[in-house]
C-alpha positions in Angstrom: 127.3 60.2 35.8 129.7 59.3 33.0 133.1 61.1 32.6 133.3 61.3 28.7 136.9 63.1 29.4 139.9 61.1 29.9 142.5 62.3 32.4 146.2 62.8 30.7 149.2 62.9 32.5 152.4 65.1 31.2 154.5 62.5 29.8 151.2 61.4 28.2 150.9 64.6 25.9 153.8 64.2 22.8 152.0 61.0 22.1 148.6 62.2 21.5 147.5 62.6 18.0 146.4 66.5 17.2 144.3 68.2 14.6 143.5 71.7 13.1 141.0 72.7 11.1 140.7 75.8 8.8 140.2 77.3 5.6 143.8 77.7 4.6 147.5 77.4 5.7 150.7 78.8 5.1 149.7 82.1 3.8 150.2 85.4 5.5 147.0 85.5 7.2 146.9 86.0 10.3 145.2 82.6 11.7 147.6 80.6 9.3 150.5 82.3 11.4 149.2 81.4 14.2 148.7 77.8 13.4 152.3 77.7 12.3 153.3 79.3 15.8 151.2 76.5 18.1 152.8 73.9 16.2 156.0 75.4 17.2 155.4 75.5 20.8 153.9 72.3 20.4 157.3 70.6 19.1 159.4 72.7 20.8 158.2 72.7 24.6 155.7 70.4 24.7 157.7 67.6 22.7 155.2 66.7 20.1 156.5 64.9 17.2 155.3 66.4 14.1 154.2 63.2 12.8 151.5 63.5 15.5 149.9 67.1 14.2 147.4 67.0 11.1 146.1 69.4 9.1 142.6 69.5 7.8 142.5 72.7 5.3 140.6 74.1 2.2 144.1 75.1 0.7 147.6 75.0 1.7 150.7 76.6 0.4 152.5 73.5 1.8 152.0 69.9 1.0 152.8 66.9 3.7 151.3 63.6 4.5 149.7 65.4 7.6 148.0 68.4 5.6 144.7 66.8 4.0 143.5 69.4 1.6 139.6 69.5 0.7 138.2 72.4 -1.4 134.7 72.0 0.5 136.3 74.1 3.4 
């Protein structure tokens, strides 16, 4: 049997490349919140540079080189 998931170890983790999807972000909705609160724990604790977390929205109050906007979602 093939093991289509790699194993990664803790030091492994802030170099990985992340990537959220939704509809919007940075309004006060409640799942835009939350997005802005797992990329917090995600810099803070787990020592992911932001340069590493992307952003795949419909519409954005902010604009970055990691927040891709497209109107389809």
């Amino acid at each position: 049997m093939l093991n289509v998931f790699k194993q990664f170890k803790k030091e492994d983790i802030p170099k990985l490349r992340y990537g959220i999807l939704h509809s919007q972000f940075g309004f006060s909705d409640g799942v835009s919140i939350v997005m802005s609160q797992v990329e917090h724990v995600m810099t803070k604790y787990l020592k992911v540079p932001k340069k590493n977390i992307f952003y795949l929205v419909g519409k954005s109050k902010y604009k970055s080189p990691q927040i891709s906007e497209k109107e389809i979602l």
